[in-house]
N, C-alpha and C positions, 0 to 999 in steps of 0.2 A: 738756481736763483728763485727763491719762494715770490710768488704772487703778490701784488699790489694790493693791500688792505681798500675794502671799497669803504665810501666816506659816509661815515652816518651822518643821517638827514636831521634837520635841527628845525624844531617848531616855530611860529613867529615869533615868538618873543626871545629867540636866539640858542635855546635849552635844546640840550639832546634828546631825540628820542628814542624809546626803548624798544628792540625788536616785538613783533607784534604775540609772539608766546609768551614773551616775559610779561608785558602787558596783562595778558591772559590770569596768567598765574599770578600778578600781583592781585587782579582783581577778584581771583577765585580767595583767595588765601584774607584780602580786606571782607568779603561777606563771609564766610567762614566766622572770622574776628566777630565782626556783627551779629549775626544767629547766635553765638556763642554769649557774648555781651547781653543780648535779648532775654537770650534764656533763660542767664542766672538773674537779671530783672523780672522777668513772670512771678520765679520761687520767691523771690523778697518782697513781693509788693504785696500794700496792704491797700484794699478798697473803701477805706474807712468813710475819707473826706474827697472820695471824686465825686466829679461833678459833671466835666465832659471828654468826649473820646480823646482829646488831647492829652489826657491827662493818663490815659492806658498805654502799657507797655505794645504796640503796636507794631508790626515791620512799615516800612516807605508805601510800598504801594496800595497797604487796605487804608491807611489813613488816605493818600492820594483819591482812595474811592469814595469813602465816606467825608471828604470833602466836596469833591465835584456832587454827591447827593445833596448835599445839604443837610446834613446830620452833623448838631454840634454837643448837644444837650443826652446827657445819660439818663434811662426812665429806672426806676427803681427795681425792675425785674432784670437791668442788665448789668448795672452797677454789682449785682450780688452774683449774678450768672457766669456771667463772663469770667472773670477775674479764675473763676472754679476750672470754666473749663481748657482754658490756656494752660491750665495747670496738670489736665491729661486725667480732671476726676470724672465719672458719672454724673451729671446733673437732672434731677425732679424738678424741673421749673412749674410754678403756677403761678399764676399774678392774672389780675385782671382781662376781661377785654378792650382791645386797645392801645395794648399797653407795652407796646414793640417788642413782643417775643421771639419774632421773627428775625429781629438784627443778633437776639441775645446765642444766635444758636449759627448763623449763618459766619459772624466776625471770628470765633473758634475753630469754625471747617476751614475758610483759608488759612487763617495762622497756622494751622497744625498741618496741613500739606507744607505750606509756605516753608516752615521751619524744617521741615523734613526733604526739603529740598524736593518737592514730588515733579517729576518729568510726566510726559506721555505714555513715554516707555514703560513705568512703572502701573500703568494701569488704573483699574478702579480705586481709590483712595475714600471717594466718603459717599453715601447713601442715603439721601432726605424721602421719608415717606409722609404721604400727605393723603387725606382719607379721600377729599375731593379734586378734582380736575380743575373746577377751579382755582381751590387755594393753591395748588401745586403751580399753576401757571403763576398766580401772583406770587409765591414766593422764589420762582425762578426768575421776574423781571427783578426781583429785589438785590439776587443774586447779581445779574448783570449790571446794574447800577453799581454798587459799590465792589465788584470782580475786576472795575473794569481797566485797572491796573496791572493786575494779575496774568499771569500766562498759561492758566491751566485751562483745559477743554471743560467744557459741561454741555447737560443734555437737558432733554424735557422728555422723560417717559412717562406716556399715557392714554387711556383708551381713547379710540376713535380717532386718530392719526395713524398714517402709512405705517405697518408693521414693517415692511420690506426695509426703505427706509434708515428707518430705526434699528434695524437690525445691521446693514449696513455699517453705521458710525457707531456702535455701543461699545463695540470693542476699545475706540478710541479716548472712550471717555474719561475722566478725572474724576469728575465731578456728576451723580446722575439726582434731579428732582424726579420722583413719581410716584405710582398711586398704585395700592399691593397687585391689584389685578394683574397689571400689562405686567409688572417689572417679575413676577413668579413667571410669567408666560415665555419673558427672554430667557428668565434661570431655566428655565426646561427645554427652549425649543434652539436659544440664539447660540450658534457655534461662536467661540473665543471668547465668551464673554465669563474673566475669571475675578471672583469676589476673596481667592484666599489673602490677597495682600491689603485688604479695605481696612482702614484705622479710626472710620469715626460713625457711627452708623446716629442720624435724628428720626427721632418721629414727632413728627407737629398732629395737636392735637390726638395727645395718643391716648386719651380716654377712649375715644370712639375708636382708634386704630387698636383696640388690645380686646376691644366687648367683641359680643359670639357673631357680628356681623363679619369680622374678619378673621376671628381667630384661627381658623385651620391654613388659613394663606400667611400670616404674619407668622405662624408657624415654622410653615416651611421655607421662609424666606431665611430666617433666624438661624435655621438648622444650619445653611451652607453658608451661615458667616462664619469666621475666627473668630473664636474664642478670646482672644486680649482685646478685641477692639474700644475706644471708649463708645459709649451711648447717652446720647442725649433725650430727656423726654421731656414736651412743654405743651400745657395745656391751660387751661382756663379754670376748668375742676379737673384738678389734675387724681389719677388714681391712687390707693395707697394699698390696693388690692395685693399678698403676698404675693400670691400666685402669678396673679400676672407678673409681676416683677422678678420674679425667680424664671419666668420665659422668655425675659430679657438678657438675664447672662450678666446683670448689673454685680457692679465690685464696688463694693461699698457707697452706695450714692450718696449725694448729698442732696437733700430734699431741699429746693429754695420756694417758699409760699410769702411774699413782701407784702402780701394782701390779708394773711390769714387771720391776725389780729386787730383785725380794721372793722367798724362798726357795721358794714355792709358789702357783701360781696359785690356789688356792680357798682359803678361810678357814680360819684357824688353829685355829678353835673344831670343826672340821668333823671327824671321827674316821671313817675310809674304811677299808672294809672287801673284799675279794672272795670268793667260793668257790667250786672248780672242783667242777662239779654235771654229770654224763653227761645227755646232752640230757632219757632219758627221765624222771628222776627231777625235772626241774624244778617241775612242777607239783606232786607230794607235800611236795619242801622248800618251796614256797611257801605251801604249807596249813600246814602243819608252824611254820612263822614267824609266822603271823599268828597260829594258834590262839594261841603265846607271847607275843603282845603283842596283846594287844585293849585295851588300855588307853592304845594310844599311835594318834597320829593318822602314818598312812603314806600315801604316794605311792610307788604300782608303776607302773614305765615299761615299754609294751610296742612292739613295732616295729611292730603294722599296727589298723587299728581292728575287724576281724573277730575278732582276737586276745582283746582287751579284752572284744568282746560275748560269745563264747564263754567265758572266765574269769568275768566278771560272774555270766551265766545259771547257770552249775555251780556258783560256789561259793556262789551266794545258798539255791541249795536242800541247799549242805547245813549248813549254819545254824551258820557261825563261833564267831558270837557277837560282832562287832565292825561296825557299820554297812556296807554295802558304797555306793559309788556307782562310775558311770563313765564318762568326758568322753572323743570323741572327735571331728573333725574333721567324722563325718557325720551329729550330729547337730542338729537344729533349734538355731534360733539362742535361743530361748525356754528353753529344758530345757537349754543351755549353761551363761547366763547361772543360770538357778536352781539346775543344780548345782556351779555358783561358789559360790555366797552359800553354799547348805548347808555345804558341807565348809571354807569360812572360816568358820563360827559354829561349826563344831562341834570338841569340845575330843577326844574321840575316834573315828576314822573311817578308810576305810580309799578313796583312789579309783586306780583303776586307769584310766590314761590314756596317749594317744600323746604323743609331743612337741608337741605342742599346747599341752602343761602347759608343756614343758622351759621357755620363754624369758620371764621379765620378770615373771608373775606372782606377787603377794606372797602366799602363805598364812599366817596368823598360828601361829607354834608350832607348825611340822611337827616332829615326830619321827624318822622315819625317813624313807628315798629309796628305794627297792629299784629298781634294775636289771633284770627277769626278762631279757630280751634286750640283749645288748649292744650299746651306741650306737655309732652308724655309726663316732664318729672321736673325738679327745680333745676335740673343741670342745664337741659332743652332749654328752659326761660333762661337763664344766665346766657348761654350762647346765640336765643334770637335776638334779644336786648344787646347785646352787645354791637350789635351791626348801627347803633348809632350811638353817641357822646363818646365818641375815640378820643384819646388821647386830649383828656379833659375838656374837649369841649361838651356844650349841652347839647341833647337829646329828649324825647319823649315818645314814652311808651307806654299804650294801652292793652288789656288783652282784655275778649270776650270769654263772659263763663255763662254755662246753662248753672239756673239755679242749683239742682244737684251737684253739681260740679266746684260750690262756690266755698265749704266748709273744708273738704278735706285740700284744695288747692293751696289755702291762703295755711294751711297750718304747716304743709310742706316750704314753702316760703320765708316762712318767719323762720323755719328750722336753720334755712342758710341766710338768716342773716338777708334778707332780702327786705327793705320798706316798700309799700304798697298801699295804697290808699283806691275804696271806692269813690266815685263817680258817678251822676245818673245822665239820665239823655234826656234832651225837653222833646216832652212828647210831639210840640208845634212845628218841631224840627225835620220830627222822622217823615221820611215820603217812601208808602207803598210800592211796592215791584214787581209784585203776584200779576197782577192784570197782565204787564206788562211779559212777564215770564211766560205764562197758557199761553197768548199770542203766540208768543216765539217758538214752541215747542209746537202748538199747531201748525204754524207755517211751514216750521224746518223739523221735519222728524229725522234729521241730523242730531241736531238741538238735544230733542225730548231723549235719543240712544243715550247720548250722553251724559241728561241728568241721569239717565237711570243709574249708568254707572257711578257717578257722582255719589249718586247716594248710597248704595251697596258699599261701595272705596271708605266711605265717609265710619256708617255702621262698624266693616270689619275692624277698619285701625281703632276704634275706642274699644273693641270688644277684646284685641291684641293687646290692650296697655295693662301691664301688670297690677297697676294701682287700682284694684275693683272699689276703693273707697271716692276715691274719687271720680271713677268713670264707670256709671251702674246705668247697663244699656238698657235694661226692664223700665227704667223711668225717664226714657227719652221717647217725646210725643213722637210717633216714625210718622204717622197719620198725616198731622199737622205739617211737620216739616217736607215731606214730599209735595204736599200742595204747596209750601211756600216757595218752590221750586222749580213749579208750575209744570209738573208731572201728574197727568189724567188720573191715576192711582199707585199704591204703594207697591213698587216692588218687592217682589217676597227675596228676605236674605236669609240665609241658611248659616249658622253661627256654631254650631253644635258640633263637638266630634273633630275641633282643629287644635292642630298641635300647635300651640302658640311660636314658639322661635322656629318653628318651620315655616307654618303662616308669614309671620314678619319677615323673615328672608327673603320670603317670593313677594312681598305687597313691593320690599324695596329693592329688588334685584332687577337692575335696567332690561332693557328690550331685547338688547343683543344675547345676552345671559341665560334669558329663558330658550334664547333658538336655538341652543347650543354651543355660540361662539365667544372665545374670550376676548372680544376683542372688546372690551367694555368694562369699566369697573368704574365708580365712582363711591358714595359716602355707604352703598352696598354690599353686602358680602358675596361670595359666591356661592352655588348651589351645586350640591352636587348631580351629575345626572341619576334618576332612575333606571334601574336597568328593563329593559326590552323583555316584556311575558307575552311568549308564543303561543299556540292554541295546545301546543304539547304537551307546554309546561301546565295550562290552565288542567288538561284533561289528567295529568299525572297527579296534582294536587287537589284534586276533587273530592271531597267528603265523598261516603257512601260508595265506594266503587262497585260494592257486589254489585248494584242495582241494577236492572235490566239486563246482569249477566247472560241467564239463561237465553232469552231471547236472542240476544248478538249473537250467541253461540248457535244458536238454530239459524240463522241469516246468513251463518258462515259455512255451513254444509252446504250449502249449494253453491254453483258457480259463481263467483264472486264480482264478474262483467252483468251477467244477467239478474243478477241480484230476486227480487220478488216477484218475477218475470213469470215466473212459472207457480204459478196459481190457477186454480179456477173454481166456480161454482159451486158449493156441495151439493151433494144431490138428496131428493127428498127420502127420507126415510121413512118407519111405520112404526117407529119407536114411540111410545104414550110420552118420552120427553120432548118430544119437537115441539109441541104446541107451546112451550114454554120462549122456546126462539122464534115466534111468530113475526114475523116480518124482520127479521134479524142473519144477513150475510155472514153467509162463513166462509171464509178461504183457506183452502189447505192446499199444502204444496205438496205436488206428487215428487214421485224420484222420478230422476234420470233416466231410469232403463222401464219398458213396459211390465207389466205384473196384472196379478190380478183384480187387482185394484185402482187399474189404470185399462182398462182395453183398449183397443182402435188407438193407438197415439201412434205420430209419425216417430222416426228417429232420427237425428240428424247425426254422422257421423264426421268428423273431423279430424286430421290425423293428426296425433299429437295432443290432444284435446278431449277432453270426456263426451260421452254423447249428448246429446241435447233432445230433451223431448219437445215437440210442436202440439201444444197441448191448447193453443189461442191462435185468433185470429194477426196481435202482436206477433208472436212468434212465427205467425206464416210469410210476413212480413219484412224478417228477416231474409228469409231462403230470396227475396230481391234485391237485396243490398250489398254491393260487394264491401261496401265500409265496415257496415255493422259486421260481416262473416269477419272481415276481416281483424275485427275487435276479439273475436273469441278464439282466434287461431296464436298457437303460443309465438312467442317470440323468436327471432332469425335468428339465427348465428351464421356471422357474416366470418367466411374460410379465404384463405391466401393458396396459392400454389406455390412451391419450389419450381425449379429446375428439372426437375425431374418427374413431375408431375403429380407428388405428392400433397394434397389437403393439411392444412395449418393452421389452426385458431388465428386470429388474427394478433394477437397481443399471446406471448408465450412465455414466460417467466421463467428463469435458469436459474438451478441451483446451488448454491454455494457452493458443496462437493466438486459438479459438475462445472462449474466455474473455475474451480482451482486447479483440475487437473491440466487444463489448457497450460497452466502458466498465471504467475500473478499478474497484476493491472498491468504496470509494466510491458511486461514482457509479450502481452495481448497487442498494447497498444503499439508496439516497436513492428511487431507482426503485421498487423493491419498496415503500420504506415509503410511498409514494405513491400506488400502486395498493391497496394493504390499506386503503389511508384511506379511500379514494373505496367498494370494497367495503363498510366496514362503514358508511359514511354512507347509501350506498343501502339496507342490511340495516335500519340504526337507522328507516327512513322507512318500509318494511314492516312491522317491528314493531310503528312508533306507531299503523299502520293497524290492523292486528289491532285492540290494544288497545283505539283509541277502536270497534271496531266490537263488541268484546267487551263494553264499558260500555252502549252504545244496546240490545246486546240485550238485557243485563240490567235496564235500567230498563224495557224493552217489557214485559216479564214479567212485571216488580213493580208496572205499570199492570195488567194485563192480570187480575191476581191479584187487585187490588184492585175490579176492578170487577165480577168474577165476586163475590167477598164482599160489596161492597152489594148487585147484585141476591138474591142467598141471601137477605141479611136481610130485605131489603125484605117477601121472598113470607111468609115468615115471619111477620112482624108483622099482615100482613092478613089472615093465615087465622088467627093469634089472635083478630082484632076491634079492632082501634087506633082511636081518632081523633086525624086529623091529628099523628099519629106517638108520638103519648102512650099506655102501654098501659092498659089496663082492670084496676082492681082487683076482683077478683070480690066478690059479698056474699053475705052467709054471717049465717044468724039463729041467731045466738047461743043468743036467751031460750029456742029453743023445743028446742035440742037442752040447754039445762041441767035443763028441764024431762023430758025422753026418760029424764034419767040414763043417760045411754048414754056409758061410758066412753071409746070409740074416737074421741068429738064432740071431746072436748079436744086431739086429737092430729090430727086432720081440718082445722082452720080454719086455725092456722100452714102445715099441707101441702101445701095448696091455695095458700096466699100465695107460701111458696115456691118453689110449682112456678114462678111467673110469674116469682120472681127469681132459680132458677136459670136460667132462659132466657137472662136476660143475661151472668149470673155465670160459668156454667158453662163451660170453657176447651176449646177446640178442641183437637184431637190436632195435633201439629205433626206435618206432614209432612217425608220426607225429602229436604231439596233440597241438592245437586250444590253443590262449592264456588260456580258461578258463581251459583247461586241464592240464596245467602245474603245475609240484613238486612243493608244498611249500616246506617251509625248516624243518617242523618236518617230514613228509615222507623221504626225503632226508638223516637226521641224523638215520632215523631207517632201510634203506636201509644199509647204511654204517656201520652201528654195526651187521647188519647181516654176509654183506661180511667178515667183520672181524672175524667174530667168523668161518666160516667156513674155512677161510684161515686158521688158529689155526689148523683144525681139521685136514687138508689135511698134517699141518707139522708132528701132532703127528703118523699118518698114514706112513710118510716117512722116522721117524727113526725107525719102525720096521726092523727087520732086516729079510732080503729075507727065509731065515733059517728055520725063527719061524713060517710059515705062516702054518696055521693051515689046518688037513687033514679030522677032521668030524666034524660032526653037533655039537658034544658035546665040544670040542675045540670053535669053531668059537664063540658059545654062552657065555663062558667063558671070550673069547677076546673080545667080545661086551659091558659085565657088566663091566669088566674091564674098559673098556673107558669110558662107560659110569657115573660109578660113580668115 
């Protein structure tokens, strides 16, 4: 009889439901439909007349994300981007700063996992490199904002966080944001961590990610990617460098520039300002400026990070009145990240920083940009400028130039398309700082270290910048500007003889970098180590080696412990040339062995050793030293004995021949285990003997012991008075001591009872016996059944009653058999 169909369960609204694999599979097979559907949407769409994300071929959940962001509106660099890269081309993005390059690159990495249906399992899938730690971190929260629909893992590698860590979860990753340093450091060191299967590799801001600051790391990262992957690259001034581009692996890109033919490379809203300032006045216009705006949130750009600490430390003590902070390249990755957040929350403030700041970071509602030092090149201006009038709003930005500095600047400027207009400063306005500065640097020789550095930092980075037309150190007053400084005199800087792009790698290679550690990378590149020159190597590389040949040579004839030891006096001659060496010592060194030309000298013999002549008071001086004798005596060789009494070097090396005849490894090793066997079988049968002979004495003992304590007790009990082994209770008249009234009678007749039954009761002193003399536990259990049985005997003994206690022999005998049987 087949089985009773069980009842399929029926949803509320009365509809069957489908077993839960079926379910499964319809679901798999309806998104399957979907992706498929998508996809041939990507190919047909044309980006012509969009306007907003809505309007892009999208999956559910990055639209879900880019809603909950608040992202409705398309900006011109994505409308053209995107569209390209959904489509699985190469993209060259440039467009402006500000101008959401960051969605344009990030909304393609999920679609293109997404559509590819990308799991955990499948591994690393896309790789965002980012030059600074900061931008990296910011465009990782960008990620998680509009991801956050998504199901894929992502990471944040970067220097100065947990390596361990990191290495830990990389493996798991989907998705990794980081900065070339750390992420080379996992390709080398992190086990499981595999890039063959990665499909989409970005690099944001990859101007700077492809120049000779990173080159040999973006190198090697490249190598161990695959080859079909797509690549994205978006910049501000983006490169158009072959070469570089040919080290990307790029297939056929498509170059998007939305900005290229537009009247001016930076934003419209952006009002550019300069003012030609003599070097030494820089720092009073800079006080001077800020004092006038404390109300407004600014970013001062300085060229070296000593620069920044020395401005920071002086202007904080002399008390603006406008928040001060300041970010540079050396410091902790902790105190980075938190003076990020500060100066994004805060609506007024004031941070002085290196280009570190310059590229990709958004700060909400910068007000001003200041320039104090001018940027290496127009690209630098483009990317400091850009840190304020994002995303069409306004901005204003000034920068300072020394006069020299002021022609060849503006003509690189105008080259891109840059408008700029001068500006002067009312004299009524500027307020002096110098006074203010000597104090400080007297008070705190903290302080004055620091300008120093400051200014040296200051010198090297304009002597580093390629553009000699514009930055000609010969006519920078150093004089002048050290005293503005409020530095006692000019530090001397040494400029001469530096290999430029070596130079620059170490002015901007972090702290960690120079100690040796990778644990550090930011908008710097890395350095390679120097290798380690020994005294050897100095001494083998020495021009001129004949030189003082002869000499060593004669210094090497004699004993090589007593070196020049052996010298003495010349003696006077009668020669017509001596008067020539008129107060002029000679020393010649005699031999070894006496001669004629040596008479009367001692000899010191030494076995093993050349003789030594005592030809000084030094030398006599030895003959009392056993250290020093012991210096010149040759070396031990430390002998083993066999078996047999034969002497052995201690270490004795066997020859292959005589190795092989034994037998191969093998069959050596089968041998030996052979013989060890038979050794510890004979040793284990000595032992067993010990042992049992160890046991027999210990039970000897523990007989021995015991029958010294029976006879004890025995003697004992018969000079109490026993019969037949029962003791005698003594008697005691009562009536006639209640009669005495005699106090002490009541305390007398128990004392006397117990003196008999402490006899029993009372416990031996245990002696001190030697592990081997210690109770086992059958001694132990038959101790105990003794005491117990005579405990027993003492109670039966104690309900007799005082009364009954027996008055002759022929009684007590009675009460004996009585107990006893």
């Amino acid at each position: 009889m087949p089985p009773p169909k069980k009842p399929q369960s029926l949803h509320r609204n009365g509809k069957k439901s489908l077993p839960k694999t079926d379910s499964k599979k319809l679901k798999r097979q309806k998104e399957k439909q979907e992706l498929e559907q998508l996809e041939k949407q990507i190919q047909e769409f044309d980006a012509k007349d969009v306007e907003l994300f809505s309007q892009l071929p999208l999956t559910k959940p990055t639209r879900t994300g880019l809603k909950r962001a608040h992202f409705v509106d398309l900006t011109d660099i994505q409308k053209k981007a995107i569209p390209l890269a959904l489509k699985g081309r190469d993209v060259l993005g440039a467009a402006r700063t500000g101008s959401g390059k960051t969605l344009a690159f990030l909304i393609p990495v999920l679609e293109t996992l997404y559509r590819k249906s990308w799991t955990q399992m499948d591994g690393l899938g896309a790789l965002i490199i980012s030059p600074t730690r900061e931008l990296a971190i910011q465009i990782f929260d960008v990620l998680r904002e509009i991801g956050c629909a998504h199901s894929f893992s992502a990471g944040l590698v970067i220097g100065g966080k947990n390596l361990k860590e990191e290495r830990d979860r990389l493996s798991r990753m989907n998705i990794l944001v980081c900065t070339p340093g750390r992420m080379l450091q996992h390709m080398d060191q992190t086990h499981g961590l595999e890039m063959n299967n990665l499909q989409i590799l970005v690099l944001d801001e990859a101007d700077r990610v492809l120049d000779m600051g990173f080159k040999s790391t973006i190198d090697a990262i490249v190598a161990n990617l695959p080859k079909d992957r797509q690549t994205l690259l978006f910049s501000a001034t983006q490169t158009k460098n072959v070469s570089d581009l040919a080290r990307m692996s790029l297939k056929d890109p498509e170059y998007v520039a939305v900005h290229e033919s537009a009247d001016s490379a930076t934003p419209a809203s952006l009002q550019q300002n300069y003012i030609v300032v003599p070097l030494e006045e820089k720092l009073d216009t800079l006080y001077s400026f800020l004092r006038a705006n404390i109300k407004s949130k600014i970013v001062v750009f300085m060229s070296s990070c000593k620069q920044v600490r020395f401005v920071y430390e002086t202007f904080r003590h002399l008390h603006i009145g406008i928040p001060l902070l300041h970010l540079h390249g050396k410091q902790k990755q902790t105190a980075r990240a938190d003076i990020t957040s500060k100066f994004s929350n805060a609506t007024n403030s004031c941070l002085f920083a290196t280009d570190v700041v310059a590229r990709g970071l958004d700060f909400p509602a910068v007000d001003w940009v200041v320039q104090l030092d001018a940027p290496e090149d127009a690209d630098t201006y483009i990317h400091r400028v850009g840190r304020t009038a994002r995303f069409d709003k306004g901005g204003k930005a000034v920068m300072f130039l020394v006069p020299s500095e002021e022609e060849g600047m503006l003509k690189r400027l105008l080259a891109k398309k840059i408008p700029i207009e001068k500006t002067n400063v009312r004299g009524g306005k500027k307020q002096s700082i110098k006074q203010n500065l000597e104090a400080l640097c007297f008070k705190e020789p903290e302080t004055k270290y620091l300008g120093q550095k400051a200014f040296i930092s200051y010198i090297k980075s304009i002597s580093l910048h390629k553009d000699k037309e514009i930055f000609k150190v010969e006519e920078y007053p150093l004089e002048k500007f050290a005293a503005s400084m409020g530095l006692p005199g000019t530090p001397n800087v040494k400029i001469k003889g530096l290999n430029q792009e070596e130079a620059k790698k170490a002015k901007n290679a972090p702290r960690m970098l120079k100690t040796g550690g990778l644990d550090s990378d930011d908008d710097e590149g890395r350095d390679a180590k120097k290798p380690v020159v020994t005294k050897l190597d100095r001494m083998f590389n020495r021009k001129n080696q004949n030189i003082l040949t002869d000499h060593y040579q004669s210094l090497t004839t004699t004993n090589s412990i007593t070196g020049i030891l052996n010298t003495h006096n010349a003696s006077d001659s009668n020669d017509s040339s001596d008067d020539e060496d008129f107060l002029k010592v000679k020393r010649v060194g005699y031999p070894e062995l006496p001669s004629e030309h040596a008479p009367d000298l001692k000899i010191l013999h030494i076995p093993g050793a050349a003789p030594i002549a005592i030809d000084s008071k030094r030398r006599e001086k030895l003959l009392h030293s056993k250290k020093e004798l012991a210096k010149l005596k040759p070396k031990g060789t430390k002998l083993i004995f066999d078996d047999e009494g034969t002497a052995h070097p201690l270490y004795e090396l066997e020859n292959l021949d005589d190795f092989s005849k034994a037998g191969t490894a093998q069959e050596q090793r089968e041998k030996f285990v052979d013989a060890e066997r038979e050794r510890v079988k004979v040793e284990d049968e000595v032992d067993r003997e010990l042992a049992k002979q160890k046991r027999r004495e210990k039970k000897e003992k523990r007989k021995r012991r015991e029958r010294e304590e029976a006879g004890l007790q025995g003697g004992e009990e018969g000079a109490s008075g026993t019969v037949m082994g029962v003791p005698l209770v003594p008697w005691v008249d009562y009536d006639k001591e209640e009669e005495s009234g005699d106090e002490e009678a009541d305390d007398e007749a128990p004392q006397l009872v117990n003196l008999e039954e402490s006899e029993d009761e009372k416990p031996r002193k245990k002696k001190k016996r030697s592990k081997d003399e210690s109770e086992d536990e059958e001694e132990r259990r038959e101790r105990k059944k003794k005491r117990k049985s005579e405990k027993s005997a003492r109670k039966k003994m104690e309900r007799l009653d005082i009364e009954d206690v027996p008055e002759d022999l022929d009684s007590l005998e009675a009460l004996a058999a009585g107990l006893l049987g």
